[in-house]
N, C-alpha and C positions, 0 to 999 in steps of 0.2 A: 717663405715662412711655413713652418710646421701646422697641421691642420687636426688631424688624426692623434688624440694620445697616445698610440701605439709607436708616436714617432717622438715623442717628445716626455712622454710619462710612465708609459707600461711596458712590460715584457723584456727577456733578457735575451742578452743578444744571440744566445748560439738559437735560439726557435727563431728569433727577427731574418739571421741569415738565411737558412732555409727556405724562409717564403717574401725572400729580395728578389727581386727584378732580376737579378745578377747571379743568382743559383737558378731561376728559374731558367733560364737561357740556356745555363751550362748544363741541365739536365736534356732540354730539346734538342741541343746538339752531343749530347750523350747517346740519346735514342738514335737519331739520325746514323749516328756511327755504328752501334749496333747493330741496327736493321743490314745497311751495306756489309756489314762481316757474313750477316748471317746469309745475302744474299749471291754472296761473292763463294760462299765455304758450298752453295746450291746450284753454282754457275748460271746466277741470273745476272751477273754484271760481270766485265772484264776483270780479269786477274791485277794483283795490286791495287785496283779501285777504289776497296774498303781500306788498306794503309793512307791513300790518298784520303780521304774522309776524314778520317779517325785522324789523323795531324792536323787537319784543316778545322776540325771540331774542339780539339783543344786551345785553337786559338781567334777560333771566328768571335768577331765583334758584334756584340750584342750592341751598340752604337748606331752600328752601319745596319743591322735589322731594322731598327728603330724607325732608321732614317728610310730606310726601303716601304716599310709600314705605311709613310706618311706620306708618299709616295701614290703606292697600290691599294692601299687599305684593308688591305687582309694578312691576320698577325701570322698565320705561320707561313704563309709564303714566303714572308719575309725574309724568315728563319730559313726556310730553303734557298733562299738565291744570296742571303748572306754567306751562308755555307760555302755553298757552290761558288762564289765568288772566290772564297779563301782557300779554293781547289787547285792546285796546279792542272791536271788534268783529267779528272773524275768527275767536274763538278754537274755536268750532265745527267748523271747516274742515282743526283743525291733525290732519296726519297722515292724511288723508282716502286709506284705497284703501292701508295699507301694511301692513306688517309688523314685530313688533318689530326682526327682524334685520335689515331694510331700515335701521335707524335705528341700530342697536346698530353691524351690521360696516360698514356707509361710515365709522361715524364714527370704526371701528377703522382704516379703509383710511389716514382723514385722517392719524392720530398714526401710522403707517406709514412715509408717506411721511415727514414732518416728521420723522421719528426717524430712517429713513435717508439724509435731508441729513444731520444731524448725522454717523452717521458712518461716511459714505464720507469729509468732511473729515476726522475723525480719522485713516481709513485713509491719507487722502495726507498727512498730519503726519508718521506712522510710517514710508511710502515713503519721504517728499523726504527727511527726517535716513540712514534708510539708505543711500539712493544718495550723500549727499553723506559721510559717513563711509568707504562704497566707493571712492572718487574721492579721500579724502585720503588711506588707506590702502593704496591699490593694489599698491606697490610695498614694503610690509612683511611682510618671509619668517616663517613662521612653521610651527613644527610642526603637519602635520597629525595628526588623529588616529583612529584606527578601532578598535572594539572596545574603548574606553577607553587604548589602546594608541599610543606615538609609531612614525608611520609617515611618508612619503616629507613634502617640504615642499609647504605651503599661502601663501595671502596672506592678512591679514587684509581686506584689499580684496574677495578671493574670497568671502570668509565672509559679508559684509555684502553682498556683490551675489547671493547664494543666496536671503538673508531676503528681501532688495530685490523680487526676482524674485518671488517667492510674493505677496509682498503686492498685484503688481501684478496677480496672476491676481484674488484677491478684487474687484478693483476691474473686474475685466473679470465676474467673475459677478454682482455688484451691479449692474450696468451691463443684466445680463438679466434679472435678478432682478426687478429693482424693479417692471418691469411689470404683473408677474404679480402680487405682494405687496400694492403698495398698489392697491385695486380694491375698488368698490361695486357694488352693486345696489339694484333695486326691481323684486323678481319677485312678492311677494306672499306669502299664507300657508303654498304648498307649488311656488311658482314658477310657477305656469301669467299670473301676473298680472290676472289675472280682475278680480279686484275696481280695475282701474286702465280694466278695458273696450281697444277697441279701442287706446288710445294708450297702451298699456302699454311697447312695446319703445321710442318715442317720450319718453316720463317718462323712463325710465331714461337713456338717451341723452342727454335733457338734464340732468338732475341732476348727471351726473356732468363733463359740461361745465362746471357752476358750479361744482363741488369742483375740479375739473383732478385729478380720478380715471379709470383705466381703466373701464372697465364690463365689468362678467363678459360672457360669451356665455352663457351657461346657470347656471342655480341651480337648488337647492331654494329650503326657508327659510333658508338660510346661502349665504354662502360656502364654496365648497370647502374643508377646511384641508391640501388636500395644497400650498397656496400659503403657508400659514404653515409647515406642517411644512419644505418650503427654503427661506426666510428665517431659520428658527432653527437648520436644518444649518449654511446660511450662517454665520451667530457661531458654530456653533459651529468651522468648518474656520476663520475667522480666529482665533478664542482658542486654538486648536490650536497655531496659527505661532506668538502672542508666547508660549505655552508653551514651545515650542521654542527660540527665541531667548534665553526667560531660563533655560532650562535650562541653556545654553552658559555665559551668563554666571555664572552661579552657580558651573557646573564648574570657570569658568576663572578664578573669584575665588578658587577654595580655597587652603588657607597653602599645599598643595607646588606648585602651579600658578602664581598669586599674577600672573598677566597682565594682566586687568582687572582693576576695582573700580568699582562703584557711589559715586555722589556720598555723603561724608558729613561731614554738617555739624560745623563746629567745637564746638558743644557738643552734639553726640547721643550719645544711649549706647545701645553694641552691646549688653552684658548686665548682667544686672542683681545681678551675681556675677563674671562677668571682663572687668575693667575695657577689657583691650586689644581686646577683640571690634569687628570692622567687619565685621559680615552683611549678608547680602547682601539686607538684609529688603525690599526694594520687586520685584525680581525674584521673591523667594520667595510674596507676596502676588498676582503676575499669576498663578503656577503656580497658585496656591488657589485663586482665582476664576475660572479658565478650568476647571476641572473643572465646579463649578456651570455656565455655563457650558452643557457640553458633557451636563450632566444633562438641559438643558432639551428634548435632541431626543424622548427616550424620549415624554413625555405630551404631546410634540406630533407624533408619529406617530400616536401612543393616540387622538387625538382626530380623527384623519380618518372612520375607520368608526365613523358616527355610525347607531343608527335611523332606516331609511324616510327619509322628508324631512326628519328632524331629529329629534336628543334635546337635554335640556340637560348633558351631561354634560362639554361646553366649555366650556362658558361659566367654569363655576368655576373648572375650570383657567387657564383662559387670564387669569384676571383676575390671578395670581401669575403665570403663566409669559410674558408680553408682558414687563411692567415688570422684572421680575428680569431677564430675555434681555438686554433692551435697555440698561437701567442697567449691569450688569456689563459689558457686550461695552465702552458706553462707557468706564467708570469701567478697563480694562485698557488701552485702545489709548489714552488720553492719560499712563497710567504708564507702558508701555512707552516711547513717544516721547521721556518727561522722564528714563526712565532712561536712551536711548541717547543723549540729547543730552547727560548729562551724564557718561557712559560714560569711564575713567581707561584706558588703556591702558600698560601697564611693558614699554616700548621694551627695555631690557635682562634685563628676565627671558624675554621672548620671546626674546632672541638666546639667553640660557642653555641656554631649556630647546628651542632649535633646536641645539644643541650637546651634550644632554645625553648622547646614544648613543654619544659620541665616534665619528662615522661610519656606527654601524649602519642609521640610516636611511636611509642613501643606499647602501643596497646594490643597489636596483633599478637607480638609476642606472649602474653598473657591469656590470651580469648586461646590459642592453639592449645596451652598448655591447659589451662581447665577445661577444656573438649577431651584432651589425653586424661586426665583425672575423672573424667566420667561426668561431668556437666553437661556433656551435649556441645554439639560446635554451633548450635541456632541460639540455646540459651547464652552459652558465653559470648557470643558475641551482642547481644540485646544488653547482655552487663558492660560491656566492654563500651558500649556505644554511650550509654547513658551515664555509665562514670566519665568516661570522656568529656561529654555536655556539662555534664556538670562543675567539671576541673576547670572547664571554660568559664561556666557563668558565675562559677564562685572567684574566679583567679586565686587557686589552689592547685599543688602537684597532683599528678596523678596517683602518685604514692599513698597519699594521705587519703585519697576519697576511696581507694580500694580498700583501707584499711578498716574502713567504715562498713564494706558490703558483707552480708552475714556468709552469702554464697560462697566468695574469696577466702573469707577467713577462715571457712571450713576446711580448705582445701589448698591452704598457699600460708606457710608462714612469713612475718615479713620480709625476713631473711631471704624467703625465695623470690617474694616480690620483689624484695631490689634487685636483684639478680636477674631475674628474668626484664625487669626495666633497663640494664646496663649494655646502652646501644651498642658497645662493643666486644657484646657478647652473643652477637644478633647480625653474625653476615653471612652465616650459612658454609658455600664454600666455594666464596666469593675469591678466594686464595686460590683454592686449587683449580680456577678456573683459566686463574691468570698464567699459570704455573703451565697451564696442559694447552693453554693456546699459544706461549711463549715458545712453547717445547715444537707446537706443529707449524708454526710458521718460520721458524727460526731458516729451514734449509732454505727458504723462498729468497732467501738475502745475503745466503751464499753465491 
């Protein structure tokens, strides 16, 4: 029986593959084979050797590992004498001069990489629907908000060229990242490479040319893990964003808001008690798993300061904290994407509740413009403020109590009052912002 959500509830399957028991395998006998080309092309092993390997690696059973494991008790031995077993006559030679972690982290380096193809594509799925929702929206006014509070007007165009903009930074640190991240070696038991002899920095150098991996410059017995501790900062600053994003939408889904809405299907059901419920259940589900998430940095800092050349005290970890990081970061940036592609936007409850203050939000607009009239920007805003209070405690427009102030009417006919109250004359150039970030993000998605 299923134990883990990640087996029965989360994550899609091209990331699940990657970090299977069964790609794991096929990557240690990937390395394995490598390493023998590269030691055979050095004349460290007999001629043919590495052809011997490398057949034997394509088809070693990750079964009969298992079974060796449970046997000996040590996992990549296992991996070695399963090999070697599936050798016609090399199997002597496999692994010759290495180290377990030579074999363990390249082959972590391989599903690294291969994990973040996946998804930087996610991350530009998430970009291109933002920028292109920015670009249809540009031009729609809309209350902004501060402190949970209706304050001066926004665009929804604006809103979505904010997220748009963030996600492109991700893809410009991924872009630096990856180098670092996906990277093997072959340094040996405590790194000095000894037992590889003279063609030690040579072995490494090629191996990692056959994987089309970095190669560290320096090791112990491992990998450094301050290259995994930012890889997993990394998800976690992108699970951060569509946090943030579906924070917004959830806000702006509530019944007094009632702006957006999440796609919901003709026969779903919001509760299982009140019939009329449309929650905002796929947004609220990114929030939950971007916490997870963002848990995963704590014991992948933990695991930088390892003993001396090395303890095991990663390995356990990372063998949960890889496949969780990566699954989840997946499994949220293609919800998010399906939520915002199918994202409901209520064209007239936005005008409403851009309307709701009758005026008060557009008080700055007014305080700027008599500071430009020669008011002073300290007195007009002292008018601005106390007309305001007052539109409050009278429940009356703003319009009407400006009309009243002797200062205003010296210097604003009503004509320009309302004019200068018409929230949709009040976004600055919330347009060409959208227009000029559309324009420099656009090649990122070519």
């Amino acid at each position: 029986m299923a134990i883990h959500p990640i087996e029965y509830r989360y994550g899609n399957p091209e990331m699940k593959d990657l970090w299977s028991e069964e790609y794991r395998f096929r990557c240690l006998f990937r390395v394995e084979a490598a390493l023998a080309r590269a030691e055979e092309e050095l004349g460290l092993i007999p001629p043919g050797a590495a052809d011997d390997i490398g057949r034997a690696a394509e088809g070693a059973s990750p079964e009969r590992a298992k079974e060796i494991e449970d046997e000996i008790g040590h996992d990549m031995m296992a991996v070695v004498h399963a090999l070697a077993e599936a050798c016609e006559e090399a199997g002597e030679w496999v692994h010759l001069g290495a180290t377990s972690n030579d074999i363990l982290d390249t082959a972590t380096g391989l599903q690294i990489k291969a994990s973040l193809a996946v998804l930087e594509e996610k991350v530009k799925r998430v970009l291109r629907v933002l920028l292109a929702r920015a670009e249809e929206h540009k031009g729609l006014v809309c209350a902004g908000r501060t402190h949970g509070q209706i304050g001066v007007p926004t665009t929804y165009g604006l809103r979505f060229a904010v997220w748009a903009s963030e996600m492109a930074r991700h893809l410009e640190r991924l872009a630096q990242m990856k180098p670092r991240a996906a990277v093997g070696k072959m340094s040996g038991a405590v790194g000095t490479q000894a037992a590889f002899g003279a063609d030690g920095m040579k072995i490494q150098a090629r191996v990692m040319e056959l994987l089309d991996l970095t190669e560290v410059d320096v090791s112990n017995q491992v990998v450094q893990r301050d290259r995994h501790a930012e890889m997993i900062c990394w998800m976690g600053l992108v699970a951060s964003t569509l946090d943030k994003i579906c924070v917004e939408i959830r806000t702006l889904q509530r019944s007094e808001i009632a702006e957006v809405s999440e796609v919901f299907g003709k026969r779903q059901v919001g509760s299982s008690t009140m019939p009329h419920k449309r929650n905002p259940i796929k947004s609220e589900q990114v929030c939950g798993l971007a916490r997870i998430v963002r848990a995963q940095m704590e014991p992948a800092f933990a695991n930088i300061p390892l003993w001396d050349e090395r303890d095991l005290t990663n390995s356990s970890c990372e063998r949960i904290l890889f496949p969780e990081a990566f699954i989840f970061t997946d499994h949220i940036l293609a919800l998010t994407a399906r939520i915002l592609e199918g994202l409901s936007i209520n064209e007239e409850q936005v005008e409403r509740n851009l309307q709701l203050l009758r005026g008060l939000n557009m008080a700055e607009s007014v305080m700027v413009e008599l500071a430009k009239r020669g008011v002073g920007r300290q007195k007009a805003h002292e008018i601005m403020r106390s007309s305001s209070m007052r539109a409050v405690e009278e429940d009356r427009t703003l319009a009407s109590v400006l009309a009243e102030e002797e200062t205003v009417a010296a210097h604003l006919s009503s004509e320009e009052i309302d004019r200068l109250l018409d929230p949709h004359r009040y976004i600055g150039t919330a347009v060409e912002q959208v227009d000029r970030l559309v324009s420099k993000l656009a090649p990122l998605l070519r």
